[in-house]
C-alpha positions in Angstrom: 28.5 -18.2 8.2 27.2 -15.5 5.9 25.2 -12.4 7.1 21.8 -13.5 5.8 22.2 -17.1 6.8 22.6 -16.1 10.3 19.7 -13.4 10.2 17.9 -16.1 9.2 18.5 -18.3 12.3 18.4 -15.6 14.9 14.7 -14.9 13.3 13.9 -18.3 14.2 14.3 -18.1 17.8 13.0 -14.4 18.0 10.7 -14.9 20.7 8.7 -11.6 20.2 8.5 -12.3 16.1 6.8 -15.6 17.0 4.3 -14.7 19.9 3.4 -12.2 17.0 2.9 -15.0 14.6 5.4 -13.2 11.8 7.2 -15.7 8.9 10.5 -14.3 6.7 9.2 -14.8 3.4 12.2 -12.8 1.6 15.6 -11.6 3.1 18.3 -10.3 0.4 20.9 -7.5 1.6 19.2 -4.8 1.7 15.6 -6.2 1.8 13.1 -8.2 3.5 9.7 -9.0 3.8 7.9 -10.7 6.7 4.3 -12.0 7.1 1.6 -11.9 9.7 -1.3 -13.0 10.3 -4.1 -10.8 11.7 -5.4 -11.9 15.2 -7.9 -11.1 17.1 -6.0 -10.7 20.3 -3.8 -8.4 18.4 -6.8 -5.8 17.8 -7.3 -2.8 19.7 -10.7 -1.0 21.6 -12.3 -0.4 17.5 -11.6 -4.2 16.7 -9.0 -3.4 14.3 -5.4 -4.3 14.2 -3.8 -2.4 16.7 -1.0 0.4 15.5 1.4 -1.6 17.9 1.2 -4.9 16.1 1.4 -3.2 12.8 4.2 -1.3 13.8 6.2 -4.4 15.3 6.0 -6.3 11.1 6.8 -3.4 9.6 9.9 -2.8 12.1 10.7 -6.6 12.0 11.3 -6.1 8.3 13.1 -3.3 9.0 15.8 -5.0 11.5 16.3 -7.7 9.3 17.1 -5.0 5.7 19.1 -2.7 7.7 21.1 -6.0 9.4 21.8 -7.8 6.0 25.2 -5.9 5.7 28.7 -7.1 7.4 27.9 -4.4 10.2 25.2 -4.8 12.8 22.9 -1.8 12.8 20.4 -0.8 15.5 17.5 1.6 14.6 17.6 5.7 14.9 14.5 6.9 14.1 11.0 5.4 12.7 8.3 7.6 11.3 4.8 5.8 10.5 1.8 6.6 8.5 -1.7 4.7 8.9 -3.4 4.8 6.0 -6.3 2.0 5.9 -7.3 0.1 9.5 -7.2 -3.7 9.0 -9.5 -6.2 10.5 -8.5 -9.7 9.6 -6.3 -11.1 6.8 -2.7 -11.6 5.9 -0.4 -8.6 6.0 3.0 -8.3 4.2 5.4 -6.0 5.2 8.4 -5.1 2.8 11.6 -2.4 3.8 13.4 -1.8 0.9 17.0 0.3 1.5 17.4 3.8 -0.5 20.2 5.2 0.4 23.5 3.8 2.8 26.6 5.5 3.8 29.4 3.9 5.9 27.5 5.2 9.0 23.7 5.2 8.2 21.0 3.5 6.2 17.9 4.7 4.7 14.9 2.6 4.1 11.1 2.5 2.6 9.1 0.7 4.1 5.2 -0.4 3.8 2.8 -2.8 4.7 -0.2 -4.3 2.3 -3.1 -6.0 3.4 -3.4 -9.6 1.7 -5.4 -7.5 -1.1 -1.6 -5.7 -2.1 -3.2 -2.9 -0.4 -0.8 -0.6 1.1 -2.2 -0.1 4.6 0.7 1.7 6.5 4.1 3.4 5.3 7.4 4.2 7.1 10.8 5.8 6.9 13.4 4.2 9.0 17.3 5.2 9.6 19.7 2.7 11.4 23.2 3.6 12.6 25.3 0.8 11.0 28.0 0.4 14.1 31.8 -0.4 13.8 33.3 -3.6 14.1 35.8 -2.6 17.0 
């Protein structure tokens, strides 16, 4: 079975992707982009969206772009910047790949409220591993 075809199916039975209420809406190799609702259990002590929730979409989008090649890659590092508190709404999250080597992958990431306002940006690094 292809690579995206079985990303596909293992985000179907994520448990934690659906308790968060998140939907693939694009998966190519390297890129996705996943949905989620805002809701109101997910909000923090202001009544916004808490940075937690955010940073689960944006790192679900993530896993699935940096695991759309033949080798299965696990995360390295992930930097985050806030830039707009959400409330309520829809929220897309896109991660885009800029740069891979045989070992590594590099890749944008932001979220945009249902507005296409960008309301949080990332850089994220996976190790790709060997298929020993």
């Amino acid at each position: 079975m292809e690579k995206i075809a079985i990303l596909r199916e293992k985000f179907a039975k994520e448990g934690y992707a659906r308790f968060l209420g998140m939907e693939l809406e694009e998966l190519a190799e390297g890129y996705a982009r996943v949905r989620m609702k805002v809701q109101e259990h997910l909000h923090n002590i202001f009544s916004t969206l808490h940075g937690g929730a955010l940073f689960s979409l944006l790192d679900e989008a993530f896993e699935l772009a940096c695991n759309s090649h033949v080798e299965d890659a696990v995360a390295i590092s992930v930097t985050v910047h806030y830039m707009k508190p959400v409330v309520a709404g829809e929220l897309i999250a896109e991660a885009k790949e800029v740069a891979l080597t045989p070992r590594t992958g590099l890749y944008s990431l932001t979220a945009y409220n249902e507005d296409g306002i960008p309301v949080a940006f990332a850089q994220a690094l996976c190790y790709r591993k060997r298929k020993d």
